[in-house]
VOPAGU-2260 file (C-alpha; in pm, 1 decimal, decimal comma):
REM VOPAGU-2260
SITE   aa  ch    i         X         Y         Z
SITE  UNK   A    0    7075,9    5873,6   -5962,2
SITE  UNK   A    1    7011,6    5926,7   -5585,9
SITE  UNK   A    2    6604,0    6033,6   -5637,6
SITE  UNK   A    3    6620,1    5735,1   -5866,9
SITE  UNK   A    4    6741,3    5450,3   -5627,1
SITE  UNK   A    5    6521,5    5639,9   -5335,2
SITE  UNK   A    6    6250,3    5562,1   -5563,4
SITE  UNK   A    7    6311,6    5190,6   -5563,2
SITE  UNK   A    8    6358,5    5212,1   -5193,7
SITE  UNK   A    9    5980,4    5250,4   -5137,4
SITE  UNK   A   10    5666,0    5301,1   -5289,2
SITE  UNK   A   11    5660,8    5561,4   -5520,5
SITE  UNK   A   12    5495,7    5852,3   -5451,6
SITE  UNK   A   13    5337,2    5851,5   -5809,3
SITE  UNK   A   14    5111,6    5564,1   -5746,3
SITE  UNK   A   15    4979,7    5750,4   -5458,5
SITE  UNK   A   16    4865,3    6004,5   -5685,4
SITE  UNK   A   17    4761,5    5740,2   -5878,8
SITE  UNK   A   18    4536,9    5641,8   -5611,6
SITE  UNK   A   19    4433,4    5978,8   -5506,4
SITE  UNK   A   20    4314,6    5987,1   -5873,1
SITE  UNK   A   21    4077,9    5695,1   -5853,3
SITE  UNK   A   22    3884,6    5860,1   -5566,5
SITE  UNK   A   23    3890,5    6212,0   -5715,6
SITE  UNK   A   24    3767,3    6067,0   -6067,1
SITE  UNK   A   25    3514,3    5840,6   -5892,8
SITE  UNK   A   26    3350,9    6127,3   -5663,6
SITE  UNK   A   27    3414,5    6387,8   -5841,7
SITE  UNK   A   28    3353,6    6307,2   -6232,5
SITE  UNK   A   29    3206,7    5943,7   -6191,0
SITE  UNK   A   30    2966,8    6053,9   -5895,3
SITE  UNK   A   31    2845,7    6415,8   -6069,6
SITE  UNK   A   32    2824,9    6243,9   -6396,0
SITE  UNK   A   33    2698,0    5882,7   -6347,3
SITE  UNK   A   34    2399,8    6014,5   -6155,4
SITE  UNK   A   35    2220,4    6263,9   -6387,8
SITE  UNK   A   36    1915,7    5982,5   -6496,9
SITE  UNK   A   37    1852,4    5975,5   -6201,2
SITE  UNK   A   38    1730,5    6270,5   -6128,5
SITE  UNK   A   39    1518,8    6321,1   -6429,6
SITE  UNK   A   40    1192,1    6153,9   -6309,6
SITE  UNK   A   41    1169,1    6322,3   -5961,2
SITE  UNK   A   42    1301,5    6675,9   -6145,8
SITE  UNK   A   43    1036,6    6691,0   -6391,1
SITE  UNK   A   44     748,0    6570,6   -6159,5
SITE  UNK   A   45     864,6    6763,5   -5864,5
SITE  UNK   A   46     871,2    7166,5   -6082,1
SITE  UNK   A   47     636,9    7052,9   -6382,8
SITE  UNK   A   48     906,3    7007,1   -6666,3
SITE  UNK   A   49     915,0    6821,8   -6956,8
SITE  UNK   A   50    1236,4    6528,9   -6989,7
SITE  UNK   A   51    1350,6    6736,6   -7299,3
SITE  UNK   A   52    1337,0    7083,0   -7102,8
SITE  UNK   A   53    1532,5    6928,4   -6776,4
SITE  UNK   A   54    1804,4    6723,2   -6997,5
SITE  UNK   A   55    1882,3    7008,7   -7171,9
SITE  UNK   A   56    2095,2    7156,3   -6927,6
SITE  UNK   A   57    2309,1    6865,7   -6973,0
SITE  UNK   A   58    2382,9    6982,7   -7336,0
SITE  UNK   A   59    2450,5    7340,8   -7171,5
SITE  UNK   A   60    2670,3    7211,1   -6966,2
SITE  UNK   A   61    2851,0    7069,1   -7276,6
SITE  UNK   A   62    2883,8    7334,5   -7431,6
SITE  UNK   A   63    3017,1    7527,7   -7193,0
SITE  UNK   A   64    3281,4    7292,6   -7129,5
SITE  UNK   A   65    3385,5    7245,2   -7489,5
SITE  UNK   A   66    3389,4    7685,5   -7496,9
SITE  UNK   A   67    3567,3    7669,1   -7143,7
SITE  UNK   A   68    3847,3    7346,8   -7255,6
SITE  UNK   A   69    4094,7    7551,4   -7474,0
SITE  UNK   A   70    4172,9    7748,3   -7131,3
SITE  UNK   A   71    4238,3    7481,5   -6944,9
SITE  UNK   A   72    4544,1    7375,1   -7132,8
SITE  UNK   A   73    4752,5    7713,3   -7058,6
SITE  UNK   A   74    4589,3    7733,8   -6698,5
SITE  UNK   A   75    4762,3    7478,9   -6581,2
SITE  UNK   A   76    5071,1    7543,2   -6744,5
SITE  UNK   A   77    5051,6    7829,2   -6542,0
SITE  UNK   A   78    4880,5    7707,1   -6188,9
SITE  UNK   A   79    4976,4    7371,2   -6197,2
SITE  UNK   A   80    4695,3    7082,1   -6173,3
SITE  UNK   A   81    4663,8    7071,6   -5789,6
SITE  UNK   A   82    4520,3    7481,9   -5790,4
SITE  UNK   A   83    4293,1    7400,9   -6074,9
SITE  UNK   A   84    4164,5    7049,1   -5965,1
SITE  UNK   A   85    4134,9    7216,2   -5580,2
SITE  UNK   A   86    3947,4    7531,5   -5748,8
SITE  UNK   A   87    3725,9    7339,6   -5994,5
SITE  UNK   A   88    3642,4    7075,5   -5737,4
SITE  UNK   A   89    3520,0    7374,7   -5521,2
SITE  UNK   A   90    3300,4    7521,5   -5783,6
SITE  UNK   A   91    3133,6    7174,9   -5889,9
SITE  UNK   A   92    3068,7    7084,4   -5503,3
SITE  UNK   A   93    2898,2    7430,1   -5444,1
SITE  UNK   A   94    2715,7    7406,1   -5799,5
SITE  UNK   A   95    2546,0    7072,7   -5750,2
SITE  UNK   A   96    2434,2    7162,1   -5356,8
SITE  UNK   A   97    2261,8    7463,5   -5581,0
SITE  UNK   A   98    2075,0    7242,4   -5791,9
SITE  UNK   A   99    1873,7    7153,2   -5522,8
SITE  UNK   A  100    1715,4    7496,9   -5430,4
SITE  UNK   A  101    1607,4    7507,2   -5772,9
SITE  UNK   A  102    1276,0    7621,3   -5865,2
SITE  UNK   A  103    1237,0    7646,8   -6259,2
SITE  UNK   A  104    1425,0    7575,7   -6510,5
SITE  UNK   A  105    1617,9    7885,8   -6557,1
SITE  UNK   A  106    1829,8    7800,4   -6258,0
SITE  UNK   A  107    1939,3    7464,7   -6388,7
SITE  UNK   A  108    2031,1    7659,9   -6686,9
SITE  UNK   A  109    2219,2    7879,8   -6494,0
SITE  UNK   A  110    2384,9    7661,5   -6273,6
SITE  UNK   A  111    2490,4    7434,7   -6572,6
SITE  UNK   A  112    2673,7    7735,7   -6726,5
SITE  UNK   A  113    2910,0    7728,1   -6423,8
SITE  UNK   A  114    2877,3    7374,1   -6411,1
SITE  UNK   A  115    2996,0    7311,3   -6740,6
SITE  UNK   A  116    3282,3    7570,2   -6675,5
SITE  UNK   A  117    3436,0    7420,8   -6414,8
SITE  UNK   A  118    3387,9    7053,5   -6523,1
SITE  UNK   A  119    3687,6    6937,2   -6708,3
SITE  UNK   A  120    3880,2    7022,0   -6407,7
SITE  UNK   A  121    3780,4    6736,8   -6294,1
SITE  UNK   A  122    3842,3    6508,2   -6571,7
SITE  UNK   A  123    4042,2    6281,6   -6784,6
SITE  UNK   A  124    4252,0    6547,2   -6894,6
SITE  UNK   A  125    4345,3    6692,3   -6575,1
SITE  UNK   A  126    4410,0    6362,6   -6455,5
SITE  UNK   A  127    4567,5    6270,4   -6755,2
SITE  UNK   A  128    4821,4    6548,4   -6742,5
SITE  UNK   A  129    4913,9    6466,3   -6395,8
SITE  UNK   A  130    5053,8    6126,5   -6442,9
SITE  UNK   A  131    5211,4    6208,4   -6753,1
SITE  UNK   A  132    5479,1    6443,3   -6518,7
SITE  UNK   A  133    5510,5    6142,0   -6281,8
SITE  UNK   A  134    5563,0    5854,6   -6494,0
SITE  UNK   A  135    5795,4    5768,4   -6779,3
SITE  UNK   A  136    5716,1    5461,8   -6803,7
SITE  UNK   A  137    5409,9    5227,8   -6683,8
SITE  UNK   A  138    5178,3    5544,8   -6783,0
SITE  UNK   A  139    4933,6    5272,9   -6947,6
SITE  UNK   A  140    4904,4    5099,4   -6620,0
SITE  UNK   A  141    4869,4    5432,7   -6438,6
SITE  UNK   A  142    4626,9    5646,9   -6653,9
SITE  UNK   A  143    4447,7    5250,2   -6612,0
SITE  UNK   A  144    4390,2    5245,0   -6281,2
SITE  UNK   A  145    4334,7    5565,3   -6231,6
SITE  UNK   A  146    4051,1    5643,9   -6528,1
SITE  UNK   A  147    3885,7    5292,4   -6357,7
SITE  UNK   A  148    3760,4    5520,2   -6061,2
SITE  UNK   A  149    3507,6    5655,9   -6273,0
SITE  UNK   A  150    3333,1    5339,5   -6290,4
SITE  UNK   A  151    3421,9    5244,2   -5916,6
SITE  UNK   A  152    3231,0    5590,4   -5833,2
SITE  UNK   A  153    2906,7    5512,4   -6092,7
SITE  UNK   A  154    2857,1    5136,1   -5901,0
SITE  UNK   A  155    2889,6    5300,5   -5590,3
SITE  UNK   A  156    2733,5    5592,6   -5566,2
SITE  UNK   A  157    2432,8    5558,5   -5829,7
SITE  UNK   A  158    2259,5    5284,2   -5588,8
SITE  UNK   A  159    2345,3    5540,3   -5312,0
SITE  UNK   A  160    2193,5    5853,6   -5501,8
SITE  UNK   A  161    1920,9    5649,9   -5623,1
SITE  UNK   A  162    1822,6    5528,4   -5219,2
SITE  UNK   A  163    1873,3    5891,9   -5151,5
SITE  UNK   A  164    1599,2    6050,0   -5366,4
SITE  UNK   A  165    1357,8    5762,5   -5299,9
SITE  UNK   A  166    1381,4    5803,6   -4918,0
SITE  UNK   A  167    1464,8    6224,2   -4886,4
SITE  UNK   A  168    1343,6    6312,4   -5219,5
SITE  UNK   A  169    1607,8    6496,4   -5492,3
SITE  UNK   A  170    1677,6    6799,6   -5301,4
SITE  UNK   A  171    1843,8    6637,3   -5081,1
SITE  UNK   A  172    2001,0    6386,2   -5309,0
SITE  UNK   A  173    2185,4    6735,2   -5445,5
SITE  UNK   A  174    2312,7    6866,3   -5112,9
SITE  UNK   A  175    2431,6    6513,3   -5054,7
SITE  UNK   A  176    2624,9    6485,8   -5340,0
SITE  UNK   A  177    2753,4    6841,2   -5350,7
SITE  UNK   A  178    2857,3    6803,2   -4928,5
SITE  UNK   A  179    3001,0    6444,4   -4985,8
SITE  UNK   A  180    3232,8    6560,2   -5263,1
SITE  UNK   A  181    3359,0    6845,6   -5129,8
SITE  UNK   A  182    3430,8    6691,4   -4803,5
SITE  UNK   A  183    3589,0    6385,5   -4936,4
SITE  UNK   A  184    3798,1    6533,1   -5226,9
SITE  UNK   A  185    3886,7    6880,7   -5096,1
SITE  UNK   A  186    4103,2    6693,3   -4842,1
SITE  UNK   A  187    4284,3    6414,0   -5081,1
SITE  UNK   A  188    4328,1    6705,6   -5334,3
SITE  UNK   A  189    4488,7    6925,7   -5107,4
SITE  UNK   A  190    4709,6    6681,8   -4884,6
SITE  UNK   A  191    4787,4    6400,3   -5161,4
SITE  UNK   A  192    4860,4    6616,3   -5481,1
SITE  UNK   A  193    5184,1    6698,0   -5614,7
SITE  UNK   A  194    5227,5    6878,5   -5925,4
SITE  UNK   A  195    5589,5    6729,4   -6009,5
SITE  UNK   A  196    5817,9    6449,3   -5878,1
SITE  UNK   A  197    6043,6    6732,3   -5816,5
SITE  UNK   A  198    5828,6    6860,9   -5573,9
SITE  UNK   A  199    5961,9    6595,1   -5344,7
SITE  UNK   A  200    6297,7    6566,7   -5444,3
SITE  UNK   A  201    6157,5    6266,2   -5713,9
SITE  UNK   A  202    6217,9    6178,1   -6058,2
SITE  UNK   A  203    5914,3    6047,0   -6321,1
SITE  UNK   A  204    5864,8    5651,8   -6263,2
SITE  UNK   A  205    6105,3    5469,7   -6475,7
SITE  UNK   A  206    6117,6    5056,6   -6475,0
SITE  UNK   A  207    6434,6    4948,2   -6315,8
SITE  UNK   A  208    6676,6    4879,2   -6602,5
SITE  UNK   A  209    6536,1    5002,9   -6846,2
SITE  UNK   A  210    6784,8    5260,7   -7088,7
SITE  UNK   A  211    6573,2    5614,3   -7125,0
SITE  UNK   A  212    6642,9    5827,1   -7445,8
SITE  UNK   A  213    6654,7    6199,7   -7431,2
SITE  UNK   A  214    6319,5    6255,8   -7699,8
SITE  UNK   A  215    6457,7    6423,0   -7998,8
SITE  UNK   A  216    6363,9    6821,7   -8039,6
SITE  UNK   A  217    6129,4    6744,9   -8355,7
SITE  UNK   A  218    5894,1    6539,2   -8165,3
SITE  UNK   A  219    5871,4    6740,6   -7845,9
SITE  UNK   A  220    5638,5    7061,3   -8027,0
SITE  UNK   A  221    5504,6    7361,9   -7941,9
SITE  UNK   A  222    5089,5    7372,4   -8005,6
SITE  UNK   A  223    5188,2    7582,0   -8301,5
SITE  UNK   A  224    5397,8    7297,6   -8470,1
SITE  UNK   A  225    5213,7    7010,1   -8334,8
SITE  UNK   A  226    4851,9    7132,9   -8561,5
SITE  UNK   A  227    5099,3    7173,3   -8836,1
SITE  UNK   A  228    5164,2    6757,2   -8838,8
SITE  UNK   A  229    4898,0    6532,1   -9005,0
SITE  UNK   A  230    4927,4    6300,6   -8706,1
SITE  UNK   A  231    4790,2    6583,5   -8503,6
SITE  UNK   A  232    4482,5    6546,7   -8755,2
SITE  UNK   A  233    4490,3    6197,9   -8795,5
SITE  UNK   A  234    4468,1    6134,2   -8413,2
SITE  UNK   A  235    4207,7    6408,1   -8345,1
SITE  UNK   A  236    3986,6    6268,5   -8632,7
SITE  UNK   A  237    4019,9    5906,7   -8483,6
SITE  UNK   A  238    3905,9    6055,3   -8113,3
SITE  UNK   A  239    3617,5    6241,7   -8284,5
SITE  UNK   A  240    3461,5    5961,8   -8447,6
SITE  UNK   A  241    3563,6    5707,6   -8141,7
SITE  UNK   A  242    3353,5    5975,2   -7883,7
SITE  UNK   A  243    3057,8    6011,3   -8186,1
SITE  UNK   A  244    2970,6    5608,2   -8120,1
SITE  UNK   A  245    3100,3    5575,9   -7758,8
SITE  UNK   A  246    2885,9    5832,5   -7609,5
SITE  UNK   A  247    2577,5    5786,1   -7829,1
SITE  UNK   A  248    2596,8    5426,7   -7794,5
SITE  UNK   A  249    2618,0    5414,7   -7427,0
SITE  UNK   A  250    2270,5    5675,6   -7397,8
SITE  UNK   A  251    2104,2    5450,1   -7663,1
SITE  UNK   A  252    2182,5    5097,5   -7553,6
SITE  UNK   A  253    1918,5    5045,3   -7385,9
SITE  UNK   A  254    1622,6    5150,7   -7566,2
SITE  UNK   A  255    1796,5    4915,2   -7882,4
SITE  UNK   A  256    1814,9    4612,7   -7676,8
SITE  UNK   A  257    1466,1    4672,5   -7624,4
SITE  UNK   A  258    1350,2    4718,1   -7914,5
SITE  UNK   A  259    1441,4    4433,1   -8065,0
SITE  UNK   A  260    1300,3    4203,8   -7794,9
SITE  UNK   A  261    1525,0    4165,7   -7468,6
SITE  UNK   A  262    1339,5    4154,1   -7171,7
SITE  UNK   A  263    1445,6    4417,1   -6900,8
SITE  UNK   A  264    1635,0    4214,7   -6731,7
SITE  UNK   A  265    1828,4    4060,7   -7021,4
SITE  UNK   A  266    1903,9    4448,5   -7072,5
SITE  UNK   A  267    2023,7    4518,1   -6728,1
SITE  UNK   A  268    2207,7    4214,3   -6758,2
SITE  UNK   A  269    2415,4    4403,4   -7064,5
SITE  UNK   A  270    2438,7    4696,1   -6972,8
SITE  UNK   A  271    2589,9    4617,1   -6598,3
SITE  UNK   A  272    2871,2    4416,7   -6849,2
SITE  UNK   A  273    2929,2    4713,4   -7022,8
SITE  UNK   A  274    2996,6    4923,6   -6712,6
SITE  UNK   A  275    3224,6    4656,4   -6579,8
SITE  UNK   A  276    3423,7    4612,3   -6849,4
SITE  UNK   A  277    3428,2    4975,0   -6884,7
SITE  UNK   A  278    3575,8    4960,7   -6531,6
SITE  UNK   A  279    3828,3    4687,1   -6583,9
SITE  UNK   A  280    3857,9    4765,1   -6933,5
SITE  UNK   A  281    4084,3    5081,0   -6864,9
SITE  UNK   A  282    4318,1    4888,8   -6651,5
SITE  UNK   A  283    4340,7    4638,1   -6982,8
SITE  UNK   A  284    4394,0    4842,2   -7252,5
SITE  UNK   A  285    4662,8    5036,4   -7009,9
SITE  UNK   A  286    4830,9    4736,4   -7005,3
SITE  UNK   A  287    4810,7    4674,8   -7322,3
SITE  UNK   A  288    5002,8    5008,8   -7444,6
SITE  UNK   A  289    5244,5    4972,4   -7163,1
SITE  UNK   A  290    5351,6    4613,5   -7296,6
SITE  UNK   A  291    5321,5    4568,2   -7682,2
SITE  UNK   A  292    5321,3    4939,9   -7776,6
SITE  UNK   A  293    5084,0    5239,0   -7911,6
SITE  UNK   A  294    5072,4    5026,5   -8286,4
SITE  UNK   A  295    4918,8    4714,6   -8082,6
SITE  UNK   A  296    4732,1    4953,4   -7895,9
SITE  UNK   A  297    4582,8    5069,1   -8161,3
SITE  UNK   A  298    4481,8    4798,8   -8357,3
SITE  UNK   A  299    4342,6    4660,9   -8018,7
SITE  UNK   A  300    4118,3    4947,5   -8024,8
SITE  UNK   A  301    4035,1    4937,5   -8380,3
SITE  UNK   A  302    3930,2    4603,1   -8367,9
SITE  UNK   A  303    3693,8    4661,7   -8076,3
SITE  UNK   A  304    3579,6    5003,9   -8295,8
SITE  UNK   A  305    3498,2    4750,9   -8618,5
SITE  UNK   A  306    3358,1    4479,6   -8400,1
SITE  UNK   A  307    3067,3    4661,8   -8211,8
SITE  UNK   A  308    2873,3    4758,3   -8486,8
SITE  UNK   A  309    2827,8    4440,4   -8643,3
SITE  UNK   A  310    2747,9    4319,6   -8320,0
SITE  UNK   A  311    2480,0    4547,1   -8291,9
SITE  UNK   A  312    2359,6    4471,5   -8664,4
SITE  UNK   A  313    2319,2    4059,6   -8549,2
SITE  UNK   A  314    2212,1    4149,5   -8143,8
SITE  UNK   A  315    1889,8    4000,1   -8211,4
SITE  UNK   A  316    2128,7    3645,9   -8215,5
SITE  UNK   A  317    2125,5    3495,9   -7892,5
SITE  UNK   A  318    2485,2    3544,6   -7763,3
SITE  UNK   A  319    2570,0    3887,4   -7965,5
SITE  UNK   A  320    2457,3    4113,4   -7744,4
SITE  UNK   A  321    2758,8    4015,8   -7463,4
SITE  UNK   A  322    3015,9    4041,8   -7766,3
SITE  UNK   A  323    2853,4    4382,7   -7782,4
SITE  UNK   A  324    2899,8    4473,1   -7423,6
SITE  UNK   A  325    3269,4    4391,3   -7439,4
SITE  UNK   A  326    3351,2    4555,2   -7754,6
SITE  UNK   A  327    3137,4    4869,8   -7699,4
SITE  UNK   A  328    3274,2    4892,0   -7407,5
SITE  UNK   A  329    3663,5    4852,3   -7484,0
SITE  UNK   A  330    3603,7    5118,4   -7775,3
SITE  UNK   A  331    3457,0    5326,3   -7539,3
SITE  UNK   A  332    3767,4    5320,5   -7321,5
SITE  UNK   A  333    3990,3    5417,1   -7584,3
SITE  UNK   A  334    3865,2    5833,5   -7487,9
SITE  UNK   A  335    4072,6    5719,3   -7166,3
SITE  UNK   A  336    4372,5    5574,0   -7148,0
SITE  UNK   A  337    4522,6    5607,3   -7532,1
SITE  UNK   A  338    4450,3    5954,5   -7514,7
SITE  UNK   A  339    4747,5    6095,2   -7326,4
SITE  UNK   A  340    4947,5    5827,8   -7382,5
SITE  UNK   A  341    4919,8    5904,0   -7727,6
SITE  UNK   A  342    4988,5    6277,3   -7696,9
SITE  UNK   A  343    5292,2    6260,0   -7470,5
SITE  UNK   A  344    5427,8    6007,2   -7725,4
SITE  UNK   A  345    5372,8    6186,0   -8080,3
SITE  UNK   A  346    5408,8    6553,9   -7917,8
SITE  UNK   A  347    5574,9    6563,6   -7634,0
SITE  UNK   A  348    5609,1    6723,9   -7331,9
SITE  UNK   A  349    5685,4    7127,9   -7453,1
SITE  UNK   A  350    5344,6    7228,2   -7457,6
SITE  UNK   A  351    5146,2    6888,0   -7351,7
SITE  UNK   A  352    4852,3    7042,9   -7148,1
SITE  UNK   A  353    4749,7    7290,8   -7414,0
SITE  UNK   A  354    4763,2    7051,4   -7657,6
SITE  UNK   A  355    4555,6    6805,0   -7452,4
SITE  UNK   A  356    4319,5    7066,0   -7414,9
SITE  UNK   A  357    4236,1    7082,2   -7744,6
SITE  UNK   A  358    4221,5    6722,7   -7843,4
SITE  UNK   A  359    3938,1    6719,9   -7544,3
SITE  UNK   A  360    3757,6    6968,8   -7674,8
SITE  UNK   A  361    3748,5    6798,5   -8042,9
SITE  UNK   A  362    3642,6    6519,3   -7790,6
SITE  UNK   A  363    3374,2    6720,4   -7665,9
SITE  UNK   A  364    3222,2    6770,8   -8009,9
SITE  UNK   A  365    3165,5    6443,8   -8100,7
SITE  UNK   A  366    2984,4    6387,5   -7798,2
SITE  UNK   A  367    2760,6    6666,4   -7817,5
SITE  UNK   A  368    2697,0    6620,4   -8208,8
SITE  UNK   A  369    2615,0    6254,5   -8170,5
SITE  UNK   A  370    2398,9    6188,4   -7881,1
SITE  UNK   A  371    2059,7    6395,8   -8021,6
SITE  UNK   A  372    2211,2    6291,8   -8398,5
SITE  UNK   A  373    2170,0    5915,7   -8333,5
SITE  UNK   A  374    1796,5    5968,5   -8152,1
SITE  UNK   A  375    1703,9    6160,5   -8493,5
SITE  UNK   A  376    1813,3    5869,2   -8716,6
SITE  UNK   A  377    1573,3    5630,2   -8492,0
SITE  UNK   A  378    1312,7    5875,3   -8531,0
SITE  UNK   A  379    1335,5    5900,2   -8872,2
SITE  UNK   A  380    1420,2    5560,1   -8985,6
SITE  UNK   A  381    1214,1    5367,4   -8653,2
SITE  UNK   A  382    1560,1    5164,6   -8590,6
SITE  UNK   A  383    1899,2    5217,5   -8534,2
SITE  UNK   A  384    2002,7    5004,9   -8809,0
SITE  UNK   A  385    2125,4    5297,5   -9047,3
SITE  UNK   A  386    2341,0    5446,1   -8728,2
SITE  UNK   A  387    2511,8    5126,2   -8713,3
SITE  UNK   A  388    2595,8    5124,9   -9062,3
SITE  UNK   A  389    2733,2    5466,4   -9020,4
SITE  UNK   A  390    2910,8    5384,8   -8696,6
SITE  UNK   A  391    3073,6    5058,6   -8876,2
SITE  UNK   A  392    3212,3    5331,1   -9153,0
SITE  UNK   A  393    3375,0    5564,8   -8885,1
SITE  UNK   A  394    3503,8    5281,5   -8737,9
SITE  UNK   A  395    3692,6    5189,1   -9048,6
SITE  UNK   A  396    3788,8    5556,7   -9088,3
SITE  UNK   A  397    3933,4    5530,2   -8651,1
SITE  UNK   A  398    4123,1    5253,4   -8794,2
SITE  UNK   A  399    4286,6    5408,3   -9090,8
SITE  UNK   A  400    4361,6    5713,5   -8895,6
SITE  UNK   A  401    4517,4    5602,1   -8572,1
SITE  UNK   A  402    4713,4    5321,5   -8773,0
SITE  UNK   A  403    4880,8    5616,5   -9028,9
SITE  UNK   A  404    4970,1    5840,4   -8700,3
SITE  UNK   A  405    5161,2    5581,1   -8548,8
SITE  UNK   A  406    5322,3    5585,4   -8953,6
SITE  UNK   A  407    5379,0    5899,6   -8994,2
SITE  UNK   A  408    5513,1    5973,3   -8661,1
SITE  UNK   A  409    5884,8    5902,7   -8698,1
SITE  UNK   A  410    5869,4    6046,4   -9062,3
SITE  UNK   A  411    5657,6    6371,9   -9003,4
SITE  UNK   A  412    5913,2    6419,0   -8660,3
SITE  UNK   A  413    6273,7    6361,5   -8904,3
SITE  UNK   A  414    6135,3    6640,3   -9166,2
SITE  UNK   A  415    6034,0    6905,5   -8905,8
């Protein structure tokens, strides 16, 4: 009761990590990831490559994240998140100045092996994890603001990079990038992050007057039990399909609008909407969770899931193409903030980060399946038509899925 009524006393410590989280997401993972286009141009002109040879090493560092994620989870069981974030942020810092002493494309590759290693410990799931031990309630807000850095670091830094490589060329760019996020993070990492409340004599964040219940045994699971639940399923089939369209739709959105006739500045008009709301959007559908619940929630994101396809299927109405935006966008935010909101909720805390580790890695997939999948289906239809169609059924199928593991939550949890 004391830690409790010290935490209404002042501001609590957990929305300082909170905003320690919005600069390490922003210049670490928004900075490192929003940046990669631009490099391609310079790259390939610079050491004689071809766009698909350079790019490439984005899919190996993919890969070697998805092969790396299923560590993660018991790593920081064991380390805590502050060792791994500190370690990881090391390791990407060092990785990216070494992209810029490449000479062929065998380094790249090379350097995108440890890359991809070391890059979901700087992520949504690390960051994820780390609120979830500081707040009991309000993690909607929380995971919000925090997952918005990522979109605070890609409007800040990509006009930054971009100055960079046309004034110093992309060598330096690299060193630039890999110097400012060392020196900036390293520092907020080590002096900001706590692992636990308890750390600092706290408690999680709970809202003033608001009872707490002690979570029942069967829905606090091991990893073992939790695969054993068809919410487990449901859930990891809904984030599958949800990363399929989010991340193909976001690399493809601009040749579509193209294609069907919107001038380039029409199209930068859309797509700088879709990174807002992407921003903002977070903070929303955080909001959202915290206030109506995970069922509203979850509708809200299956709406936005059913709605962005058609949109796309009519963008060549004027108008559509800012309901697209909005509603790619908002689906796109749903790998964000549901995600360990969702977890905590149908799994509990026992074995959380392992779990989470998983789920990303299902995430992971979907991304790396659907990206080159889509750009087939354009090149062997000449639209994107038919991916639409197909995005419109999984968006159905999100909708079925995440509605019957909110369902089958409280009676999967009774019978276990």
């Amino acid at each position: 009761m004391e830690a409790q009524l010290h935490n209404r006393e002042q501001i609590f410590y957990g929305w300082k990590i909170v905003a320690a989280s919005v600069v390490i997401l922003a210049f670490g993972f928004g900075m490192f990831f929003s940046t990669n286009g631009l490099f391609v141009v310079p790259v390939c002109e610079s050491l004689g490559l071809s766009r698909a040879e350079f790019t490439f090493h984005r899919t190996v560092i993919m890969i070697a994240s998805a092969c790396a994620l299923p560590f993660y989870g018991k790593a920081i069981q064991r380390f805590g998140v502050k060792k791994i974030l500190f370690v990881g942020m090391s390791m990407l810092g060092m990785v990216t100045f070494g992209y810029s002493f490449a000479t062929n494309m065998m380094h790249f590759y090379l350097l995108a092996l440890v890359n991809g290693i070391f890059f979901a410990s700087v992520s949504f799931m690390t960051i994820g994890i780390l609120i979830s031990d500081w707040f009991t309630d309000k993690k909607g807000v929380a995971n919000g603001f925090a997952f918005a850095g990522t979109g605070v670091g890609a409007a800040i830094m990509t006009p930054v990079i971009s100055r960079i490589i046309e004034q110093a060329g992309w060598r330096v760019a690299y060193r630039f990038m890999g110097a400012f996020g060392t020196v900036v993070l390293l520092p907020v990492i080590f002096f900001l992050i706590k692992d636990k409340p308890a750390q600092m004599g706290l408690t999680p964040y709970t809202s003033p007057g608001v009872k707490q219940e002690t979570k029942s045994h069967v829905y606090n699971l091991s990893f073992r039990e939790a695969i054993r639940t068809s919410r487990f399923w449901l859930l990891s089939i809904a984030l599958i399909f949800i990363a399929c369209y989010a991340s193909s739709t976001t690399t493809h959105s601009v040749p579509f609008l193209s294609d069907i006739g919107y001038s380039p500045a029409k199209v930068s008009a859309v797509i700088a909407l879709v990174n807002v709301v992407l921003a903002g959007g977070k903070i929303v559908l955080g909001i959202i969770y915290d206030r109506f619940g995970t069922m509203v929630g979850n509708n809200f994101v299956s709406v936005c899931c059913i709605t962005f396809p058609i949109a796309a299927l009519f963008a060549h109405v004027p108008g559509i193409p800012w309901v697209y935006a909005v509603s790619v966008a908002m689906a796109g935010c749903a790998l964000s903030v549901p995600v360990p909101i969702l977890i905590n909720k149908y799994f509990g805390e026992k074995d959380y980060p392992v779990i989470f580790s998983i789920v990303s890695l299902f995430i992971t997939f979907g991304s790396a399946v659907a990206v080159p999948s889509k750009g087939a289906i354009f090149d062997f239809t000449g639209s994107y038509d038919v991916a639409w169609i197909i995005f419109l059924v999984f968006a159905v199928v999100v909708a079925i899925c995440l509605f019957a593991a909110e369902k089958t939550y409280k009676a999967e949890g009774a019978r276990l």
